[in-house]
ZAMARGU-4260 file (C-alpha; in steps of 0.2 Angstrom, whole numbers, plus 5000, padded with zeros to 4 digits):
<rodrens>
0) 5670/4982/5652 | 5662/4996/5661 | 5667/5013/5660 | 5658/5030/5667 | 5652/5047/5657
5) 5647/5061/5662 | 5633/5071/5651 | 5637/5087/5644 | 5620/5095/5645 | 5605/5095/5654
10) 5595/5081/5659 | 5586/5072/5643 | 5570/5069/5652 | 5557/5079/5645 | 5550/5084/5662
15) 5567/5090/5669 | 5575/5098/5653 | 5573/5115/5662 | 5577/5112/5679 | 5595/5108/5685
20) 5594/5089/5685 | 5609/5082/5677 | 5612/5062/5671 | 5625/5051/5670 | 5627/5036/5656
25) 5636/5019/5660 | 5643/5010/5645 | 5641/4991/5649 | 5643/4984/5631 | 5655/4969/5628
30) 5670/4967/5616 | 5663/4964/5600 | 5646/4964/5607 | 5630/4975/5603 | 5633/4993/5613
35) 5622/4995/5629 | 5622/5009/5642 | 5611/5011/5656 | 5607/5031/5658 | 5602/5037/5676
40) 5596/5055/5681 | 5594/5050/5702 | 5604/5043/5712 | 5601/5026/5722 | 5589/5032/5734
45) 5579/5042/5718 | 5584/5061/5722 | 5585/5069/5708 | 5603/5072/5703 | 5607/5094/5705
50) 5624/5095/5702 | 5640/5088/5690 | 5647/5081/5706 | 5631/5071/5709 | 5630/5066/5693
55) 5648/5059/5694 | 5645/5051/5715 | 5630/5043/5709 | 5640/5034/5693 | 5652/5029/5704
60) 5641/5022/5718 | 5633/5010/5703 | 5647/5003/5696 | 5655/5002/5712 | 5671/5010/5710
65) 5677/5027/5716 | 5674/5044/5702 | 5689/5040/5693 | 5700/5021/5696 | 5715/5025/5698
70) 5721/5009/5693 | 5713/5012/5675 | 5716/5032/5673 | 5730/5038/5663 | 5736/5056/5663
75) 5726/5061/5647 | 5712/5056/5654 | 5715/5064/5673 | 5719/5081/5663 | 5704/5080/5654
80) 5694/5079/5669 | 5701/5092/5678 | 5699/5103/5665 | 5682/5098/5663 | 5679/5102/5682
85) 5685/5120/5679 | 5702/5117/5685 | 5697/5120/5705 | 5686/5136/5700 | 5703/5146/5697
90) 5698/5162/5686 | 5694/5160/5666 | 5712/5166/5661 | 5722/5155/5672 | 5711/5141/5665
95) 5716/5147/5647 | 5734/5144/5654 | 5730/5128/5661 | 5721/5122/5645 | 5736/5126/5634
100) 5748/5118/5644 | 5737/5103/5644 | 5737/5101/5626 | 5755/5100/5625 | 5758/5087/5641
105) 5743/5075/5631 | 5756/5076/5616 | 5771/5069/5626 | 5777/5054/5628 | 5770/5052/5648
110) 5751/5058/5642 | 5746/5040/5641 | 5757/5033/5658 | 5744/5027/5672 | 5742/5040/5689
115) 5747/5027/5698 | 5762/5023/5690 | 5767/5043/5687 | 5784/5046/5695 | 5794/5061/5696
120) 5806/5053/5683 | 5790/5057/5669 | 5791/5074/5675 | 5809/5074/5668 | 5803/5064/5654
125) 5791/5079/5651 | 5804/5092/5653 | 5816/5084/5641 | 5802/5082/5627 | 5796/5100/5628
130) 5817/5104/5625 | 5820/5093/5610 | 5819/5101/5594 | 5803/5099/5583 | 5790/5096/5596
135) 5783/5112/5596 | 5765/5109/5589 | 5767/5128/5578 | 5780/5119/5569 | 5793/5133/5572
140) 5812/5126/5572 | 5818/5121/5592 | 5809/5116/5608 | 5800/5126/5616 | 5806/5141/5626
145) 5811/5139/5647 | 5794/5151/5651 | 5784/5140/5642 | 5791/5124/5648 | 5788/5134/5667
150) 5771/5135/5665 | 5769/5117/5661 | 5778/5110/5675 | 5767/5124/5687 | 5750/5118/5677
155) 5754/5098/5679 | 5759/5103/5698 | 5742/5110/5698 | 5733/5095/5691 | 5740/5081/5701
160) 5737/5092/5718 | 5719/5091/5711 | 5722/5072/5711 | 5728/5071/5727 | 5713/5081/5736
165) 5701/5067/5728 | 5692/5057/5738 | 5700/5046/5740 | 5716/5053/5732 | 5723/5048/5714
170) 5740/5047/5718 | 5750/5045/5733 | 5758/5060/5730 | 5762/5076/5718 | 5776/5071/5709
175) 5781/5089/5699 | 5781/5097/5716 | 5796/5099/5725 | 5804/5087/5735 | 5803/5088/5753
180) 5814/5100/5765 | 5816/5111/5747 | 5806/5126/5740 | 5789/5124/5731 | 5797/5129/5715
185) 5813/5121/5715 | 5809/5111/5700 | 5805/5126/5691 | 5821/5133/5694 | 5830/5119/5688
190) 5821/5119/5671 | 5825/5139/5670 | 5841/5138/5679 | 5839/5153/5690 | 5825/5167/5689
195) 5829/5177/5674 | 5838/5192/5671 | 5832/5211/5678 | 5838/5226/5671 | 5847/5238/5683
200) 5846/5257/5682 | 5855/5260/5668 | 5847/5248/5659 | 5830/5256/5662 | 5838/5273/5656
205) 5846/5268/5640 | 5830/5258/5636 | 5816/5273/5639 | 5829/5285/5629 | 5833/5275/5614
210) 5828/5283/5599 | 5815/5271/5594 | 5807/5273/5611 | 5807/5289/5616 | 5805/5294/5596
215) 5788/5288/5599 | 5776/5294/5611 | 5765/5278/5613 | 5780/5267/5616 | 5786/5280/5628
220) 5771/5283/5637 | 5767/5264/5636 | 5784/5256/5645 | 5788/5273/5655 | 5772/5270/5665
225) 5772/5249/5664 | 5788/5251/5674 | 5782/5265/5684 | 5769/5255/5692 | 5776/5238/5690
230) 5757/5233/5684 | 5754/5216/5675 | 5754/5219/5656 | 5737/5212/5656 | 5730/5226/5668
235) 5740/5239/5658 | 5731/5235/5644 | 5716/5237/5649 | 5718/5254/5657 | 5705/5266/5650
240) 5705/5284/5651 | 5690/5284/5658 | 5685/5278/5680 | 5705/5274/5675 | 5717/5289/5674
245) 5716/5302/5685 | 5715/5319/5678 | 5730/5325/5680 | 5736/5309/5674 | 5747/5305/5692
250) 5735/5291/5699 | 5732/5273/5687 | 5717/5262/5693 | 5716/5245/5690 | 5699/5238/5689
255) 5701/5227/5672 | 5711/5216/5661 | 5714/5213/5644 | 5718/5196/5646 | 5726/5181/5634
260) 5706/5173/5636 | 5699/5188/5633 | 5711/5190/5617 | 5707/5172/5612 | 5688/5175/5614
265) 5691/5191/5603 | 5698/5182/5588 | 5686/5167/5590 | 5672/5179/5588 | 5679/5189/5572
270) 5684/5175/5566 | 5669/5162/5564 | 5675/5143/5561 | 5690/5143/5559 | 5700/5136/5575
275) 5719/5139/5581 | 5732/5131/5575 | 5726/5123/5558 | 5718/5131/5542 | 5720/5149/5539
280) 5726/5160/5552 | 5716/5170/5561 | 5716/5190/5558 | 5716/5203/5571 | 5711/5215/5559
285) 5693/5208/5562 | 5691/5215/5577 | 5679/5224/5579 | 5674/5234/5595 | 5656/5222/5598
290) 5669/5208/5599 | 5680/5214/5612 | 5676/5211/5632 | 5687/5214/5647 | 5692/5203/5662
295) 5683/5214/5678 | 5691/5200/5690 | 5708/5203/5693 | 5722/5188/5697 | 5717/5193/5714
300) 5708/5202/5725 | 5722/5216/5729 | 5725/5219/5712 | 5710/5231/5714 | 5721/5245/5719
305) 5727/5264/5713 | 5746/5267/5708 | 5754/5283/5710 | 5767/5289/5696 | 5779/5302/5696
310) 5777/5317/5685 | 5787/5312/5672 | 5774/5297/5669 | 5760/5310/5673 | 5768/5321/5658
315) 5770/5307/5647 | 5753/5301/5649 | 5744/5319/5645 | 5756/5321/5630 | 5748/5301/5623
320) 5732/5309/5628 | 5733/5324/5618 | 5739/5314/5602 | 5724/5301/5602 | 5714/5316/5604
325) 5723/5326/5588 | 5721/5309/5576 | 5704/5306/5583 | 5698/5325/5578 | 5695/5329/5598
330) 5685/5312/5602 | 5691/5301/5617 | 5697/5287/5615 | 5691/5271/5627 | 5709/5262/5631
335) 5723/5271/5635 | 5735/5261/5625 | 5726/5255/5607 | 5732/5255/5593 | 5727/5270/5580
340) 5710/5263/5574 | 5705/5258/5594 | 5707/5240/5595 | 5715/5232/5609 | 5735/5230/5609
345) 5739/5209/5605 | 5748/5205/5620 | 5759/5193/5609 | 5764/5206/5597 | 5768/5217/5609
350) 5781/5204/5619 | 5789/5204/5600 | 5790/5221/5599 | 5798/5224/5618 | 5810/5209/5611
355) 5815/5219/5596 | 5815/5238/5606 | 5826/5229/5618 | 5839/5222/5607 | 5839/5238/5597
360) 5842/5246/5613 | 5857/5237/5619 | 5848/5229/5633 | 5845/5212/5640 | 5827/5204/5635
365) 5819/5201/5651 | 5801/5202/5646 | 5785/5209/5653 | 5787/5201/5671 | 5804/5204/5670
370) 5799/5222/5668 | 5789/5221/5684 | 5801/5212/5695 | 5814/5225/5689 | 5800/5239/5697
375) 5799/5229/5716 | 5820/5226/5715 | 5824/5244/5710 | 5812/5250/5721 | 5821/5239/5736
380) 5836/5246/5731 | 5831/5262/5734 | 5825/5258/5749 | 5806/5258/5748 | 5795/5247/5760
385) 5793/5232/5756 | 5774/5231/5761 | 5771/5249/5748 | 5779/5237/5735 | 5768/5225/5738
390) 5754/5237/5738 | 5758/5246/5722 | 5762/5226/5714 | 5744/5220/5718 | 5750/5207/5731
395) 5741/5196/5742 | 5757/5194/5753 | 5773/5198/5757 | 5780/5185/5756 | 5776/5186/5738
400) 5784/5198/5735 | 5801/5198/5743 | 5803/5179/5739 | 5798/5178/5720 | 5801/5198/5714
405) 5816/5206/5722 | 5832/5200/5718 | 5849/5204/5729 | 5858/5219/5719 | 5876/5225/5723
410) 5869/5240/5730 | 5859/5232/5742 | 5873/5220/5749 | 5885/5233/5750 | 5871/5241/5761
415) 5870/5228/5774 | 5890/5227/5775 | 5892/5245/5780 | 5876/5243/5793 | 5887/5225/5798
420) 5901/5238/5801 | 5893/5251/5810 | 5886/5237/5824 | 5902/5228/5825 | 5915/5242/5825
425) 5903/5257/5828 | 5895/5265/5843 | 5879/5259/5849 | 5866/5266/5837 | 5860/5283/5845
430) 5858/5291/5829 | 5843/5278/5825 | 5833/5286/5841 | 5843/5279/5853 | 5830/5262/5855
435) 5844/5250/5854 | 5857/5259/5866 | 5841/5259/5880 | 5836/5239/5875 | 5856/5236/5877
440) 5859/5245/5893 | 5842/5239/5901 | 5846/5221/5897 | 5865/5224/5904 | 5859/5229/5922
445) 5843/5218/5923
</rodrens>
């Protein structure tokens, strides 16, 4: 039996301990034999070995099979890898996505099913699991929720296109991506049956003017200006008053995130040993400011931008700026939303507590993203650009945004049946500039 490891750790040769050779071990012991392995640190033709990858060709070259057999490898282990590998160099909190969603597809039944044998059927195995009651590895009653079971169909689409890019690939094709002639995410929107709910304007209104809301200026300030720029929480959380907030509060810049790894890393450090999900809970009352780091990569490139608000925002924000100052005793405060001894907010405790505002309020739960797909569809409505939208959400496309983000509202289909009745029944548009009563003409007598 033969298998291939890969080294965590620099190369154990004294004389290369501090340069970047890597080594590789190959197991070669028999059932019920005495364990031997064969260590190498170059490849066949003796260059040293630089790299992880090397490492890995070289093992493969020797045993002569490619990196990983697709034959032998099972799901487990192909997730494993990947995460291992970085996950395709994606940033550090979509890896912390990644690596959650892992541990609950290596719990289910299809973690142990061979890549070659993987078929869209485990998929809906997968789904099914994550839906039954009693699975969820917190112990709390029910399956889990239709977000989470998103983000593990979009994580396992992630990992088996990995596998198909191999060399050559792992499987012959990526079975939890769509099928073709349909849309990338369809079977995500089976699993959530549809895209979620978004508020309309009412909505909006009656939430930011409920008592407990508007009652409280950090709440109001807080969701007031989330929706007013459509930002991701993440980035919202990390707005600081400083390089962030204008002076007179009517321009947000976004240059950092307080993100779920950055959270993670937080707790991890105030709390020393002991590890999620088992032994005592951890306490974000140990926080402490030496602890806490910030995200200056953004999900992408274009989410480096500055947002406008309108002057009710701008108003709200000096009013939240004037009250840290007042508890404080005039100091400044780094973040614009913390909580009252400065730490960070818990972007988990927060999603309850916009959980609970919203049902106090007499509105639908949509959650944080539903908040900012509300921003680019109200916005739409109201006829704004779509490429501002996209500019003020941080998009790379958009594409982006007209696809995943606005949604068709009443208002905007009873817009394109009174433009259908003015260019069926109506005179030729002159009151657009003429443009269309010259093309017409122009194409008439040509």
């Amino acid at each position: 039996m033969t298998d291939v490891e890969r080294q965590r750790g620099r190369c154990s040769v004294a004389g290369h301990r501090e340069s970047t050779c890597w080594e590789f071990r190959v197991e070669l012991t028999a059932p019920g034999g005495q364990r031997r392995q064969v260590r190498r640190h170059t490849d066949g033709s003796g260059r040293r070995l630089a790299t992880k990858a090397d490492a890995v060709r070289a093992a493969a070259e020797l045993v002569g099979v490619g990196p990983l057999d697709r034959s032998k490898v099972t799901l487990r282990r192909w997730l494993t890898t990947w995460l291992d590998e970085g996950c395709g160099g994606v940033d550090p909190n979509t890896v912390y996505g990644y690596r959650r969603a892992v541990g609950r597809i290596v719990r289910s039944p299809v973690a142990d099913v061979p890549l070659s044998r993987l078929s869209r059927g485990h998929v809906e195995t997968l789904v099914a699991w994550m839906a039954t009651p009693g699975v969820r590895e917190d112990g709390k009653p029910g399956g889990y929720a239709r977000t989470t079971i998103n983000s593990t169909v979009i994580a396992l689409r992630a990992a088996l296109g990995a596998a198909l890019d191999r060399d050559p690939p792992l499987v012959p094709a990526n079975v939890a991506a769509a099928r073709p002639g349909r849309r990338r995410d369809a079977l995500v929107r089976k699993v959530s049956s549809g895209v979620g709910p978004l508020w309309t304007q009412a909505h909006l209104q009656r939430f930011l003017d409920s008592s407990r809301v508007r009652g409280d200026i950090r709440l109001y300030a807080f969701y007031r200006s989330l929706f007013a720029t459509g930002a991701r929480v993440s980035e919202h959380l990390g707005l600081a008053w400083d390089g962030g907030v204008g002076a007179d509060c009517r321009v947000l810049s976004y240059r950092q995130a307080w993100t779920a790894a950055d959270q993670e890393r937080a707790l991890a450090l105030a709390n020393p040993g002991q590890v999620a999900g088992s032994g005592p809970r951890r306490s974000a009352r140990r926080v402490k400011p030496e602890h806490v780091s910030f995200s200056e990569e953004l999900k992408t490139p274009d989410s480096v931008r500055d947002v406008d608000v309108d002057s009710g925002t701008a108003c709200a924000l000096r009013e939240l700026r004037e009250s840290q100052r007042f508890v404080r005793g005039g100091q400044n405060v780094g973040l614009v939303f913390a909580q009252r001894d400065g730490r960070p907010y818990s972007y988990k405790t927060e999603a309850k507590r916009f959980d609970a505002l919203c049902h106090a309020a007499g509105v639908p739960r949509i959650g944080f993203h539903g908040l900012r797909r509300t921003n680019a569809t109200l916005l739409e409505e109201a006829r704004v650009p779509t490429f501002v939208i996209e500019r003020r959400l941080g998009h790379t496309s958009r594409s982006v945004t007209g696809r995943r983000y606005i949604d068709l509202t009443p208002a905007m289909r009873r817009v394109a049946v009174e433009a259908l009745t003015r260019i069926i029944d109506g005179p030729l548009l002159d009151d657009l500039g003429g443009g269309l009563a010259g093309n017409v003409s122009g194409a008439v007598s040509s």
